[in-house]
Each structure stands twice: as C-alpha cells, then as structure tokens.
C-alpha angles and dihedrals in degrees: 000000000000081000091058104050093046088058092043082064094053100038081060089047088050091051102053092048094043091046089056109036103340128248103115084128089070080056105041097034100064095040084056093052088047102048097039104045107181093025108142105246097240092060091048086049096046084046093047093055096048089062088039099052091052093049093043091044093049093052085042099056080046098055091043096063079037111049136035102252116206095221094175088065103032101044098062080046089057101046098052083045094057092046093045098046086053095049075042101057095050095058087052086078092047096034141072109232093201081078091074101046102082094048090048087055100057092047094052092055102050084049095053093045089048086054098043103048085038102074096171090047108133095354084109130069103202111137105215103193136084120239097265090037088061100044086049108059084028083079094046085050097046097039094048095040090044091051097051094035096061086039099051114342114189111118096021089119089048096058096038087059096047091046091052093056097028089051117015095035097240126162123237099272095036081046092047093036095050087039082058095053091050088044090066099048088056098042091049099051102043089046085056092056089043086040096051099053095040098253092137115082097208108196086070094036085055106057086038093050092061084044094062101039078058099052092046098053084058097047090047093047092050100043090053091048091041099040135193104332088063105048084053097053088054095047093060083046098051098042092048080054095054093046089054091050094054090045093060096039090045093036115000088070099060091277082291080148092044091045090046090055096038087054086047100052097041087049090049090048092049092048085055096040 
C-alpha cells in the first residue's frame, strides 16, 4: 500500500510536468522501477503508460478548448506515431535501450544550448511551412518520435515540443498543445500492445492514473495563466534534468550503459558478419 501511494505522488508530480514541456517519463519511470523492483520491464513500462496516457490525454482535452491547434499538420503527426510506438513497444522486448541513451544525450544537449542561446525561441507563433510540407515531415516526425517513444519514452514530450517550434514555427503553448495530441497517439498505441499481452498491473496503473489526471489538470492550468515565458523556463528545467539523468545512467555507473551498447553493437555486427 505504502508503495502505492509513493508512486501516486510521483505519478502528480509526472503529470504536471508532462501537461506543461514533457518529461514526466524521466519522473514516473524511475519511481516504477523503484517501487516495483522485479517487475519485468515491460510490465513497468505498460504500467507506466496506463498512468501516462490518462495524465497526457487530460492536459490534451485542456489545451484543445485553450489554443489554436494546427490539425493539418498534427494529425498526420499522430497517426505515424500510433503505428511507430507500436512497432516501438515490441522491440522493447528484442532491443537494449541503453543503446539509445547516448544518442539521446547528445541530442538533449544540443536542444538545451539552442533554447537557451535562443531568447526569443518559442515566444512567436509564426508557422513557416507550407500545407504538404507539414503533412510531410508530420509523418517523419511522427514516425521517428512514435517509434522511440513506445521503445524508451522519457523525453518524447520534450522533443515534440522543440520540433514543433524548431520546425513548424510554433510558439511554446501551440508547440506543448500539438506535443500533447501526438502523445496520445503514442501512448495509446504502445499501451494497446503492453495491454494485450498483460504487461499493466492494474491495481497500481488505476490510483496513478487519477494522479496524473490530477496533476495535469494543474500543469495545463498553470502553463495557460502563466503563458509562454514560463513554459519556457521549465523546459529548460526539465530537459537539463533529463540530460543529468542520461549522464549518470551512461557515465555516473562506471559506462555500464556505454559498455551494454558497445557489446550490442559489436554482437549485431558479428550476426551479420
């Protein structure tokens, strides 16, 4: 019971965060893998959606009555991403994820340094592509985040939110608001595949879920009262969080991640040597 409770806390905590610049994974994940130690992954990871997928879709039903949302270019976004998180999730069970984190690491730094040196980053909202350029790289976008997100997950919201104002020319809250609509999709998809092969423990996945929904309603209420300037604040937060949390997991443990992807690469070249 103690343990449930303990993960409903940080499932609110998840949520806020997640409703306002993502991240809430780099929240919720580690608390899973705390509280429910032996846990296969895949069952952390389908729990962890359940909760996810309640907070993401709360904050996403907000920001739609609040912001202007560009479906033309979201909903193309959203449907890859449905088909790629589910493609995702099954090579979670035939892939090392530490493969991914130093990738991951590189990429969230660039994306904190571009922020940061960029002050008037997201402040604007002046969409910069034409219609079948959006759908087009709607699809890449979807497609490549999907994928990752129903893999790995933490950051997905992050990146959503920095692609939507890097490429599309979004400002903070039309970036956070369409990251929310593809979130879903992800989230959806990927809980259908855990779901369907009884990798959620639902008694823990319940209580959290109204955590989060709780915690969402919050974020989302705070990020529309406190507009853009603070949602870029936290971004900067968040993402500098989930840099430190790679670091330590790539570096901090003696490069157990490094030396894991190293093995796996070297054990994928030789199969097809």
């Amino acid at each position: 019971m103690e343990e449930i409770i303990c993960l409903c806390l940080f499932a609110f905590m998840a949520g806020f965060i997640d409703s306002v610049v993502g991240g809430g994974g780099l929240i919720q994940v580690p608390a899973l893998l705390i509280f429910l130690p032996g846990v296969p992954l895949p069952t952390v990871f389908g729990t962890g959606k359940f909760a996810g997928i309640a907070g993401t879709t709360a904050a996403m039903v907000k920001y739609v009555r609040s912001v202007k949302i560009n479906y033309l270019a979201i909903l193309p976004a959203a449907l890859a991403a449905f088909v790629c998180s589910f493609l995702g999730a099954r090579a979670l069970s035939h892939l090392d994820a530490s493969l991914l984190k130093p990738l991951m690491l590189v990429l969230l730094v660039l994306v904190a340094v571009y922020t940061f040196i960029r002050k008037d980053f997201g402040s604007l909202h002046a969409p910069k592509l034409t219609e079948s350029k959006e759908r087009f790289y709607g699809l890449l976008i979807g497609a490549a985040i999907g994928f990752y997100d129903g893999f790995f997950g933490p950051g997905t919201g992050s990146f959503l939110i920095f692609i939507f104002i890097g490429i599309f020319g979004f400002n903070f809250l039309a970036a956070s608001a369409a990251s929310k609509v593809v979130n879903v999709a992800t989230n959806l998809s990927a809980l259908l595949y855990f779901a369907w092969n009884g990798h959620v423990l639902y008694e823990v996945a319940v209580p959290m879920a109204v955590c989060s929904i709780l915690g969402s309603q919050l974020g989302t209420r705070t990020a529309l009262k406190r507009g853009v300037g603070f949602v870029r604040v936290l971004f900067l937060v968040v993402v500098t969080g989930i840099i430190l949390k790679f670091a330590y997991d790539t570096y901090g443990t003696g490069g157990s991640d490094l030396a894991k992807a190293a093995s796996s690469v070297q054990q994928l070249f030789g199969r097809k040597g």
